[in-house]
N, C-alpha and C positions, 0 to 999 in steps of 0.2 A: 221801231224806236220812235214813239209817237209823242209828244205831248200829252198824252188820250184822253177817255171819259164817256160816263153813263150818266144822262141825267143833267147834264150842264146848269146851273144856277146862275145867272148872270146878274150884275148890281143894279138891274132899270127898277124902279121904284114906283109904286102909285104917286099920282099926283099927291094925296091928301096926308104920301111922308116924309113929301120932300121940303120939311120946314130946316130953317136955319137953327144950325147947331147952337151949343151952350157960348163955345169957345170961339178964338178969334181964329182964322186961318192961318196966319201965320203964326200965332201960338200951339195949335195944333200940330205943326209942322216941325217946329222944334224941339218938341218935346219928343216925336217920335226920332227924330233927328238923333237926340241926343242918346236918348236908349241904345239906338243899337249901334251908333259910331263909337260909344263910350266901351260897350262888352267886349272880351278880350276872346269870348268863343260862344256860342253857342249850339244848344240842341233844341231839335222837334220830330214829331209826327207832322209827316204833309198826307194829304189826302189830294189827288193830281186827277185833272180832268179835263178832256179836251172835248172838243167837236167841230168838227166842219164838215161845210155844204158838200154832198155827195158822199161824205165817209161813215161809218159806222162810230158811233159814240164810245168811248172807252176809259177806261178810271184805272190808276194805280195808285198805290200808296209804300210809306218805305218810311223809314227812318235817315234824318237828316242832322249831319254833324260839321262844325267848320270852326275854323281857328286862324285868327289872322295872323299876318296879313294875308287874305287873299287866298285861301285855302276851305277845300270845304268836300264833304263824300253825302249823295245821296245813292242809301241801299233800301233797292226797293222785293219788298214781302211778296208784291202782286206788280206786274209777275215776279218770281220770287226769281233773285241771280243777274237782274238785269243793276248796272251801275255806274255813278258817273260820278267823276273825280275832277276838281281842281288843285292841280298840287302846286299851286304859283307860278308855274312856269306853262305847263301843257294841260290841254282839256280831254278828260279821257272817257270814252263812254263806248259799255263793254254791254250785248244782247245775247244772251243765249239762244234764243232760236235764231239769231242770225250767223254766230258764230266765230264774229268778229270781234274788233277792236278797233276803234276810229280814234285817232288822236290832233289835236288841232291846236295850232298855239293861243296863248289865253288872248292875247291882244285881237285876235280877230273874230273874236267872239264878243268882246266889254260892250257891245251898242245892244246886240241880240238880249243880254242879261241884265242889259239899263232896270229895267221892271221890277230885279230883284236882289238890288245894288247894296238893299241894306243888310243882304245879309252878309256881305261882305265889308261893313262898314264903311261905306262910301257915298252914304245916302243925302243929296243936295236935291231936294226938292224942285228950288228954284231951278237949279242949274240944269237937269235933268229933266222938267217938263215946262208948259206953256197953260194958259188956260185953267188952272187950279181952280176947284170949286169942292164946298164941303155940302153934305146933306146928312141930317139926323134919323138913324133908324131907330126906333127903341133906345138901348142902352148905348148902343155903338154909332158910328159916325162910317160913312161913305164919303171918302176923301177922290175926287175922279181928275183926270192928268191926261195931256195930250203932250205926246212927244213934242220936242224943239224943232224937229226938220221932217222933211216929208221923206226922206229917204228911209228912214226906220223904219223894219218888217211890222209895228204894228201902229195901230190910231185911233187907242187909248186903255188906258189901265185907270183899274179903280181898286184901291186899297181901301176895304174891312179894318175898321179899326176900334179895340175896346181898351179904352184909357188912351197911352202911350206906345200901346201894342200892334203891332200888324197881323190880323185873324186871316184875310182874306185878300188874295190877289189878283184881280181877272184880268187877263191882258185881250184883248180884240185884232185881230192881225189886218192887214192891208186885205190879206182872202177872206175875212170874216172870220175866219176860226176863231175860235173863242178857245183858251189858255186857263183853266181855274186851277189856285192851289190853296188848297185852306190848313191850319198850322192848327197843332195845339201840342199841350205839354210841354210848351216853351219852356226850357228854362238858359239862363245867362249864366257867363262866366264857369263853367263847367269845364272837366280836366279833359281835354282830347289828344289820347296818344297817338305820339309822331307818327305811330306804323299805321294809323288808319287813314290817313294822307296821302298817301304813297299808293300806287297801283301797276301792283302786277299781274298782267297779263295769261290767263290761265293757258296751262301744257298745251300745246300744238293750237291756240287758235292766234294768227297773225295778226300785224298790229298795219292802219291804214293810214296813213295818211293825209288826211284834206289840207285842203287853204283857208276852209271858214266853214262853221257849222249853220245851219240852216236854223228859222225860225222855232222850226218843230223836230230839229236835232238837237240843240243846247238844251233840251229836257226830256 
């Protein structure tokens, strides 16, 4: 149950692209702000990739659905059956080749999934990082953020962004790892039934308990 990834793309930039965007930072910030604290659900395709120092590279991908408040199921194609559920109270995340079921309360996870707050509509920029700075790629804008406290498993994330939208998320961990998730097929405010929220636990594989899931368990 990895974060994982092949190929990792990370947001460093040549010197000659990191000119000053169109927009102002804090305009910027608002306006993605507003998109997705404003939608009452949404869907995507994520494409998920990790790497770190000494591990083999690895990539999955799945389809991603959520409905506020505070709810949301990623079911992932590659590997196919592996899945992870917030159903507003517990955080649940199910491997078939491990066999298991880990469940963890959501409260002691919200710092771990600060990075990916907006998809749960609760995305405060300021509130939520230090250090903000915007850079122009082409058509899209690199938005880059350092956490608020040194305690946090990582030390910095840079949001892809085209228009108002969030394309791209790389989160940097305190070990270096490196977190990418890249979105498409967004669409807002889409019908998500109650029963794909809810997660039950398949025949005979037991359910685990933690106290807090891990930087590169909470995905």
């Amino acid at each position: 149950r990895d974060w994982s990834v092949t190929g990792v793309q990370t947001c460093a930039l040549p010197i000659s692209d990191l000119v000053e965007p169109a927009r102002p930072l804090d305009e910027v910030c608002r306006a993605v702000e507003r998109r997705y604290n404003s939608a009452r659900s949404l869907s995507a395709h994520f494409d998920q990739r990790f790497h770190a120092p000494g591990r083999l590279p690895r990539a999955e991908s799945g389809e991603l659905v959520l409905r506020k408040p505070g709810r949301m199921r990623w079911d992932y194609s590659a590997p196919e059956g592996k899945t992870f559920v917030c159903d507003g109270k517990w955080i649940w995340f199910y491997s078939p080749a491990a066999r298991k079921v880990e469940r963890s309360p959501v409260k002691d996870t919200e710092d771990l999934r600060a990075p990916l707050a907006f998809l749960l509509g609760k995305l405060d920029f300021r509130r939520e990082f230090k250090d903000l700075a915007l850079h122009a790629s082409g058509s899209e804008v690199v938005l880059e953020a350092l956490p608020k406290t040194a305690t946090l498993p990582y030390r910095r994330v840079e949001f892809t962004l085209a228009g108002d939208a969030i394309r791209k998320v790389v989160v940097t961990g305190e070990d270096q790892s490196v977190m990418e998730f890249v979105f498409s097929n967004e669409r807002l405010n889409v019908t998500v039934d109650e029963s794909r929220l809810r997660f039950t636990p398949p025949a005979g594989v037991g359910i685990v308990d933690v106290e807090a899931l891990t930087a590169e368990e909470s995905h």
